[in-house]
PDB file of N, CA, C and O in Angstrom:
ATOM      1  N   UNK A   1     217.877 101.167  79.969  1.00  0.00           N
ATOM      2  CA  UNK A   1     217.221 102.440  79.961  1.00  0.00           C
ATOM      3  C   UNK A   1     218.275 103.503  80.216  1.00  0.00           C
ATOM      4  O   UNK A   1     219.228 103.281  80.963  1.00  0.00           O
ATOM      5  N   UNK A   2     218.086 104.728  79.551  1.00  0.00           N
ATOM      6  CA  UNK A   2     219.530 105.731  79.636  1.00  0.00           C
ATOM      7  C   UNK A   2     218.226 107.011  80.187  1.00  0.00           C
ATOM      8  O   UNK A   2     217.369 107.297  79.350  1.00  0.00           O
ATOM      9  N   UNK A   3     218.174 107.623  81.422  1.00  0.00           N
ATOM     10  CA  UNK A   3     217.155 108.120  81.981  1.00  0.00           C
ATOM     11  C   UNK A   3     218.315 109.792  82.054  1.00  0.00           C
ATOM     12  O   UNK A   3     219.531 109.601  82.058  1.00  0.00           O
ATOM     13  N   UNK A   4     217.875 111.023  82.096  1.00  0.00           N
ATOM     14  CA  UNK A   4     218.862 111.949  82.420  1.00  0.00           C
ATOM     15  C   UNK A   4     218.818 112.578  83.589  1.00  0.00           C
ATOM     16  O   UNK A   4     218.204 113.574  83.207  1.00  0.00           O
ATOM     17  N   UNK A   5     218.940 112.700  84.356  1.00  0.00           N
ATOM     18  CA  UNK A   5     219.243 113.251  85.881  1.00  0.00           C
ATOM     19  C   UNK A   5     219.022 114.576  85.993  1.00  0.00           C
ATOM     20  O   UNK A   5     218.926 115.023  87.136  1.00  0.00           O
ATOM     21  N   UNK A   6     218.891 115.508  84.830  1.00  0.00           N
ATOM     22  CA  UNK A   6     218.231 116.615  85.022  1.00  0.00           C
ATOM     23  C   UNK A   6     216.466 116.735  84.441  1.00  0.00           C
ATOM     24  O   UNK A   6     215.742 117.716  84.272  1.00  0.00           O
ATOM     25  N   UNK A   7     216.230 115.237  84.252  1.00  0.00           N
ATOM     26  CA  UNK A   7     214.875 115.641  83.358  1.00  0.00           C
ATOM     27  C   UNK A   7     214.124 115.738  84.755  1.00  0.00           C
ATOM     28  O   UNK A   7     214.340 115.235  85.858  1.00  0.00           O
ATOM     29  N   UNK A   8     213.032 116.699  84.192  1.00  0.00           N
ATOM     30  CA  UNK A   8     211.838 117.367  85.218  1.00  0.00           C
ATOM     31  C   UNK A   8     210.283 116.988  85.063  1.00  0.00           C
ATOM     32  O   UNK A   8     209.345 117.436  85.722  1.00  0.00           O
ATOM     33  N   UNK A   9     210.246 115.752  83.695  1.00  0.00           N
ATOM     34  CA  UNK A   9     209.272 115.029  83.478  1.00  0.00           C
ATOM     35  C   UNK A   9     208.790 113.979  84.295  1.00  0.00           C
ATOM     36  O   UNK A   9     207.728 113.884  84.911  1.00  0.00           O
ATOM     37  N   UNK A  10     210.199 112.845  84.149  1.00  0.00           N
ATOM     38  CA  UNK A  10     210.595 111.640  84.660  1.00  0.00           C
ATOM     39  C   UNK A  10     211.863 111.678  86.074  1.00  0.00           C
ATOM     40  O   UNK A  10     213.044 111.606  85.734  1.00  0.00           O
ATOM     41  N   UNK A  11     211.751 111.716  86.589  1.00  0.00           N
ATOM     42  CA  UNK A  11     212.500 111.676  87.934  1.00  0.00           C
ATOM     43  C   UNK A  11     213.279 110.451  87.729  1.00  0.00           C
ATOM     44  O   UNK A  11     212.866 109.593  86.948  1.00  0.00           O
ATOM     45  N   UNK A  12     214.399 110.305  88.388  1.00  0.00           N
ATOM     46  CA  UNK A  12     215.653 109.211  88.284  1.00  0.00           C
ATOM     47  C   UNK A  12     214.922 108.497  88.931  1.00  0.00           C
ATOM     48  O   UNK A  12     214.625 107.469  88.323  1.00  0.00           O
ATOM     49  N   UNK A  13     214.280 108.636  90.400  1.00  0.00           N
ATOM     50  CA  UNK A  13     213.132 107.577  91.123  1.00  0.00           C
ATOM     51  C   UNK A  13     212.508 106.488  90.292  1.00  0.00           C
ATOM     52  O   UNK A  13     212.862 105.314  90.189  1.00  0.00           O
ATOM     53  N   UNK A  14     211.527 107.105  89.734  1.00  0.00           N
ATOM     54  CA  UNK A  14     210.632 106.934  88.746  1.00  0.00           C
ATOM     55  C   UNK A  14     211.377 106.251  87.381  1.00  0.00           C
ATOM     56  O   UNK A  14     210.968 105.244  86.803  1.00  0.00           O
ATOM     57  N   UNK A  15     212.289 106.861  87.097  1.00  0.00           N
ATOM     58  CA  UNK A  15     213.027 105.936  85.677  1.00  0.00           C
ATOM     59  C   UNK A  15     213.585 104.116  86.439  1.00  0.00           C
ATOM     60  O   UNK A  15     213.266 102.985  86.075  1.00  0.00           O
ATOM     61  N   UNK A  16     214.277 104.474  87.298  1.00  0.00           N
ATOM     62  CA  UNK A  16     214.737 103.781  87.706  1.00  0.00           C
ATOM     63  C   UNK A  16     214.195 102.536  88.308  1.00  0.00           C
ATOM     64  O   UNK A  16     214.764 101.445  88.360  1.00  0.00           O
ATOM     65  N   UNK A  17     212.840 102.894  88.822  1.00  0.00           N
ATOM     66  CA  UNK A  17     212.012 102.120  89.069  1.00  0.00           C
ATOM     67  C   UNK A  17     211.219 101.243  88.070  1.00  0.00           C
ATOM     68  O   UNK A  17     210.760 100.124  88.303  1.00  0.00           O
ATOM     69  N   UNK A  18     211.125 102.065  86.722  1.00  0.00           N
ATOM     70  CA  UNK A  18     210.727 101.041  86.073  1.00  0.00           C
ATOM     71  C   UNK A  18     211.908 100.511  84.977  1.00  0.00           C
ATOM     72  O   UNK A  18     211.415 100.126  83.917  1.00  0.00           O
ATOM     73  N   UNK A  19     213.289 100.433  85.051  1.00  0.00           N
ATOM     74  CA  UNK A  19     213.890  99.541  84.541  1.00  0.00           C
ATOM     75  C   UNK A  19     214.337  98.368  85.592  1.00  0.00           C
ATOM     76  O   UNK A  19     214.953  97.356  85.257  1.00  0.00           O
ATOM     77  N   UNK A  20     213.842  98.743  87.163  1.00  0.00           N
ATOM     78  CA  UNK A  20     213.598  97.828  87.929  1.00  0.00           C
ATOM     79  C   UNK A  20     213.091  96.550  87.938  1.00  0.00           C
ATOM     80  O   UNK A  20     213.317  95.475  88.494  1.00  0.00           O
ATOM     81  N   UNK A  21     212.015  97.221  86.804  1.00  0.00           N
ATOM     82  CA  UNK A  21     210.337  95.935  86.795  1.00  0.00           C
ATOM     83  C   UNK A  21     210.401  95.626  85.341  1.00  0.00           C
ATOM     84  O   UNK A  21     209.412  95.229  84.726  1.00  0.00           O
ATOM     85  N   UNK A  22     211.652  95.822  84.753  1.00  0.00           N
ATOM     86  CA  UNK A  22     211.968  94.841  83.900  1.00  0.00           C
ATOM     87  C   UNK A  22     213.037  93.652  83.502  1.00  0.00           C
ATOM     88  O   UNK A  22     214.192  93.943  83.191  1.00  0.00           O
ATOM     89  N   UNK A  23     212.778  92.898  83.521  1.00  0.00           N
ATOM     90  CA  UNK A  23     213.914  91.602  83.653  1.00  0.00           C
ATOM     91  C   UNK A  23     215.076  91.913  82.901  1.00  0.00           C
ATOM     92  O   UNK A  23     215.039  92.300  81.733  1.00  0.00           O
ATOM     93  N   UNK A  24     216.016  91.761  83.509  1.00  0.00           N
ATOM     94  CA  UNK A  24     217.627  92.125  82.660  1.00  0.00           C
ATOM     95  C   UNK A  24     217.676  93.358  81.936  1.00  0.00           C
ATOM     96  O   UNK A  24     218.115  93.635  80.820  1.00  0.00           O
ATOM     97  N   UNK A  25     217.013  94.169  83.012  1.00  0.00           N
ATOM     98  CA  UNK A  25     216.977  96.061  82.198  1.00  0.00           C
ATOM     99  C   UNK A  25     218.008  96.389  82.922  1.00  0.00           C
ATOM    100  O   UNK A  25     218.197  96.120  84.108  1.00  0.00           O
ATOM    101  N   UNK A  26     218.858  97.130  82.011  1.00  0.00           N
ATOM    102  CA  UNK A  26     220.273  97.953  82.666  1.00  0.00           C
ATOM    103  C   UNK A  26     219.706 100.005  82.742  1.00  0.00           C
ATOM    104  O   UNK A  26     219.210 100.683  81.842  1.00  0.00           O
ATOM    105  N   UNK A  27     219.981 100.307  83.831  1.00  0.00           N
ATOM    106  CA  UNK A  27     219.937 101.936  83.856  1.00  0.00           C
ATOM    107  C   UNK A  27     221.096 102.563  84.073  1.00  0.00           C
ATOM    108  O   UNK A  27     221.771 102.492  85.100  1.00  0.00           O
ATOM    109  N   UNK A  28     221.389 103.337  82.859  1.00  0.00           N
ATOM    110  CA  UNK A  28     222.385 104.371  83.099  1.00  0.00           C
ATOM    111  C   UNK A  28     221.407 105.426  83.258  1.00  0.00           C
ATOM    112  O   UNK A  28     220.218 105.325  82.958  1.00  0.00           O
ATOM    113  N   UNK A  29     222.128 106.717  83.876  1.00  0.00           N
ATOM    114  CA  UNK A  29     221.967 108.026  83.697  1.00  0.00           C
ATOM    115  C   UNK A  29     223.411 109.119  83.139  1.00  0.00           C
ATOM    116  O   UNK A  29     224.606 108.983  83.402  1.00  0.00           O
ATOM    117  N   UNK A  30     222.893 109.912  82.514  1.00  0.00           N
ATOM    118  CA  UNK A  30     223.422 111.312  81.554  1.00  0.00           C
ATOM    119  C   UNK A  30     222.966 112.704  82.543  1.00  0.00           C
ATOM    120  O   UNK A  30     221.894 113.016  83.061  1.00  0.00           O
ATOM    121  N   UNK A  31     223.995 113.197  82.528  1.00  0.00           N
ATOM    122  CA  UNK A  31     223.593 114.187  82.868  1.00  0.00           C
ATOM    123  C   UNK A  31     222.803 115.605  81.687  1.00  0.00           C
ATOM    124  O   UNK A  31     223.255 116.647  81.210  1.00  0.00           O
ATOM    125  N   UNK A  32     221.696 115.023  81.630  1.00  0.00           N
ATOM    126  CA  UNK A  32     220.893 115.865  80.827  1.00  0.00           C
ATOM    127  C   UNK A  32     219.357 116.194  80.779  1.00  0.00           C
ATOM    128  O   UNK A  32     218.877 115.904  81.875  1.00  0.00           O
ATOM    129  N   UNK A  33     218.703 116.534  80.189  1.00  0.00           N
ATOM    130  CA  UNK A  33     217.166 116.533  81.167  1.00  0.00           C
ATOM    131  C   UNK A  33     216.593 115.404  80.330  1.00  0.00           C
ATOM    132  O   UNK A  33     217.120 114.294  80.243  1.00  0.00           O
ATOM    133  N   UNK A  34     215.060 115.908  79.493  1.00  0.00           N
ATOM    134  CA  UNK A  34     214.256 114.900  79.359  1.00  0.00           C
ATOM    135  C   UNK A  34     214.771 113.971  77.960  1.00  0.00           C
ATOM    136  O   UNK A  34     214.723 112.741  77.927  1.00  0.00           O
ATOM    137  N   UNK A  35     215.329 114.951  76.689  1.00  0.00           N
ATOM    138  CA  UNK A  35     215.558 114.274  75.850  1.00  0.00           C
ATOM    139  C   UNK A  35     216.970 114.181  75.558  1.00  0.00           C
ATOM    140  O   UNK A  35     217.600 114.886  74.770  1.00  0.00           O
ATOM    141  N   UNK A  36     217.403 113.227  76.286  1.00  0.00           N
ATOM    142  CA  UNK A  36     218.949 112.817  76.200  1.00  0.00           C
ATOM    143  C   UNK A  36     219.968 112.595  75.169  1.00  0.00           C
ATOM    144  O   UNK A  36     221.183 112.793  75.205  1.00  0.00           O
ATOM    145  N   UNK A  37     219.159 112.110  74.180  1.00  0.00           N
ATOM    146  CA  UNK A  37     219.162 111.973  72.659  1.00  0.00           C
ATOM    147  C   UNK A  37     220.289 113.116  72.199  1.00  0.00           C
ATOM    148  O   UNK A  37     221.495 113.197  71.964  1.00  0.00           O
ATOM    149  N   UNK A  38     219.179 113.881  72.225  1.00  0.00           N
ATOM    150  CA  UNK A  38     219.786 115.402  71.568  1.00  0.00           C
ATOM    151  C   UNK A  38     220.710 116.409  72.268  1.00  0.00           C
ATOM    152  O   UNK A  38     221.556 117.189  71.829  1.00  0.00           O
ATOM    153  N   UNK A  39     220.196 116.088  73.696  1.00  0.00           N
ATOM    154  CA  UNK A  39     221.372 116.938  74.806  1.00  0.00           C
ATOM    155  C   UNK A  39     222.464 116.304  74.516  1.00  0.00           C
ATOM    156  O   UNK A  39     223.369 116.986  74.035  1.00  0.00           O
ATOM    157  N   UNK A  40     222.677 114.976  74.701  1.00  0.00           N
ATOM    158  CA  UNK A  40     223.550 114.756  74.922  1.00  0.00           C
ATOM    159  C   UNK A  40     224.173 113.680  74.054  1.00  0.00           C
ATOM    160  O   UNK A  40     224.909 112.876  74.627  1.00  0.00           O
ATOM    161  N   UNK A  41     223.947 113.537  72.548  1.00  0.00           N
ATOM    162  CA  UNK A  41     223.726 112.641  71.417  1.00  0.00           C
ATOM    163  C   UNK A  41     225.033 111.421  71.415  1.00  0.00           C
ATOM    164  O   UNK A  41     224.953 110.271  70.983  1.00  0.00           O
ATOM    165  N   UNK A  42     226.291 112.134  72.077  1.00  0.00           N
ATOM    166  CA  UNK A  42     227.346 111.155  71.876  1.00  0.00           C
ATOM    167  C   UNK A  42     227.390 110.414  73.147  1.00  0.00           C
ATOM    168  O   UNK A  42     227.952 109.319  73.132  1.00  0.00           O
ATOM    169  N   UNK A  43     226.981 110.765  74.030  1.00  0.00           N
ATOM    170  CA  UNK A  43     226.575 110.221  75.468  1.00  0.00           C
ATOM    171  C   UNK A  43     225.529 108.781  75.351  1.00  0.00           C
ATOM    172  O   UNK A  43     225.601 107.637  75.800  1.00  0.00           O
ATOM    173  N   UNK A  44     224.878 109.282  74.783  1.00  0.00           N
ATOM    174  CA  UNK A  44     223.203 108.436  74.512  1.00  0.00           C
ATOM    175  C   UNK A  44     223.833 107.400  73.563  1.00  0.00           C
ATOM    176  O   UNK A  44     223.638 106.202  73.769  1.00  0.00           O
ATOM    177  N   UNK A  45     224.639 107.857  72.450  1.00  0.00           N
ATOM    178  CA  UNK A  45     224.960 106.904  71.030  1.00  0.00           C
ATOM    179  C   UNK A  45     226.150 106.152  71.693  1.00  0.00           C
ATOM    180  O   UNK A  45     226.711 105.524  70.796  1.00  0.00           O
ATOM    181  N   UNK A  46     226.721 105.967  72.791  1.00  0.00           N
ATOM    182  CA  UNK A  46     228.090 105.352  73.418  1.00  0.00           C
ATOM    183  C   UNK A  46     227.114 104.369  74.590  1.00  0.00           C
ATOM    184  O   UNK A  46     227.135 103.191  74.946  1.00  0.00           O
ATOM    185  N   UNK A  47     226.713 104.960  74.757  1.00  0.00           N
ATOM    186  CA  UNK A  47     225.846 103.667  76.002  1.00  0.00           C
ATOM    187  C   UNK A  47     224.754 103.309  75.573  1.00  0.00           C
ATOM    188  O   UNK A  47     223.847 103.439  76.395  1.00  0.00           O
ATOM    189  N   UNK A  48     224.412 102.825  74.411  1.00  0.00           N
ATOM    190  CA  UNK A  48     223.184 102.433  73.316  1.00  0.00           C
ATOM    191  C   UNK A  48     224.529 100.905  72.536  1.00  0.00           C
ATOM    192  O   UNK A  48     224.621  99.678  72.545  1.00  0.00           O
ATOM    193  N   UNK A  49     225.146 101.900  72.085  1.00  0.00           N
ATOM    194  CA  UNK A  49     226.121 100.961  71.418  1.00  0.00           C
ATOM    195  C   UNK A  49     226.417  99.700  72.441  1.00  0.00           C
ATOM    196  O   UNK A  49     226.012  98.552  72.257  1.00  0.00           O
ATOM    197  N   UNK A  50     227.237 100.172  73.602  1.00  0.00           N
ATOM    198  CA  UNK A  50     227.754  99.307  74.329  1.00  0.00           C
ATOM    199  C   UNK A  50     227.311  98.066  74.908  1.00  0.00           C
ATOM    200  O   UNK A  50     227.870  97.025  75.253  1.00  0.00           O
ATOM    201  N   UNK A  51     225.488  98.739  74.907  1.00  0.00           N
ATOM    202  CA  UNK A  51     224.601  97.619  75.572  1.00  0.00           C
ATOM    203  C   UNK A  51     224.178  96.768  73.904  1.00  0.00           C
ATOM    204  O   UNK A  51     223.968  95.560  73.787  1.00  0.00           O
ATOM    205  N   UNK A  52     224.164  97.196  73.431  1.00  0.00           N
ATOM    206  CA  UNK A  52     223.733  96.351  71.842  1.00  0.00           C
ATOM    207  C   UNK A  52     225.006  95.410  71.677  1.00  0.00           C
ATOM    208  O   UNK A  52     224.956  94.293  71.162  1.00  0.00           O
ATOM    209  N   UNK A  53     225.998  95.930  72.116  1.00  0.00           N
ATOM    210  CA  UNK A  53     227.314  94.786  71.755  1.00  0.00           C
ATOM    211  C   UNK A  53     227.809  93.901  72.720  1.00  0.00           C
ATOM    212  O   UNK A  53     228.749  93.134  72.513  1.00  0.00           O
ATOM    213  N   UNK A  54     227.096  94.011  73.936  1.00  0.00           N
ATOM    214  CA  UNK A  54     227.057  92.955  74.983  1.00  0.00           C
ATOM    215  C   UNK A  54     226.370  91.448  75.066  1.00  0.00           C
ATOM    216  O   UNK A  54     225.369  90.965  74.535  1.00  0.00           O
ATOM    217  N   UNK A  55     227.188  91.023  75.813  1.00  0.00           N
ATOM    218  CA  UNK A  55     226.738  88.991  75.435  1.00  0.00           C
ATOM    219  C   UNK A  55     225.358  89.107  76.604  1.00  0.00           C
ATOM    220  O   UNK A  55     225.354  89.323  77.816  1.00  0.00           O
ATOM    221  N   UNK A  56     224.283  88.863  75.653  1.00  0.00           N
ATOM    222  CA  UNK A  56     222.974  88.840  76.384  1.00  0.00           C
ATOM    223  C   UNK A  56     222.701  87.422  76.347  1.00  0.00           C
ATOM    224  O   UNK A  56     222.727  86.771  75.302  1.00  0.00           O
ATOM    225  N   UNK A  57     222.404  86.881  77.632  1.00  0.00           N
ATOM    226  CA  UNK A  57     221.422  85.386  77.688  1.00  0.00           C
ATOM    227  C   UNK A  57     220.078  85.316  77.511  1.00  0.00           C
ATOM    228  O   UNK A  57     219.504  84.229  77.571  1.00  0.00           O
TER     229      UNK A  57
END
């Protein structure tokens, strides 16, 4: 989950908590608000990549 630390929707609490309550969920945060995507597109597209090219069991 890539959650942004300025969003005012979803709280880092709250993000964080539910990549908690999912089995082998990784959380980064961006410094950006709700849609990280677009704030912050090369941010989001570099830690999207990285986890897609990792050795998953």
């Amino acid at each position: 989950m890539i959650g942004g630390a300025q969003d005012r929707i979803l709280n880092s609490p709250q993000t964080r908590a539910l990549a908690d309550s999912i089995p082998r969920a990784l959380y980064k945060e961006v410094d950006a608000g709700h849609i990280v995507l677009f704030e912050r597109a090369d941010e989001f597209i570099a830690l999207a990549t990285e986890f897609l090219f990792q050795q998953h069991d």
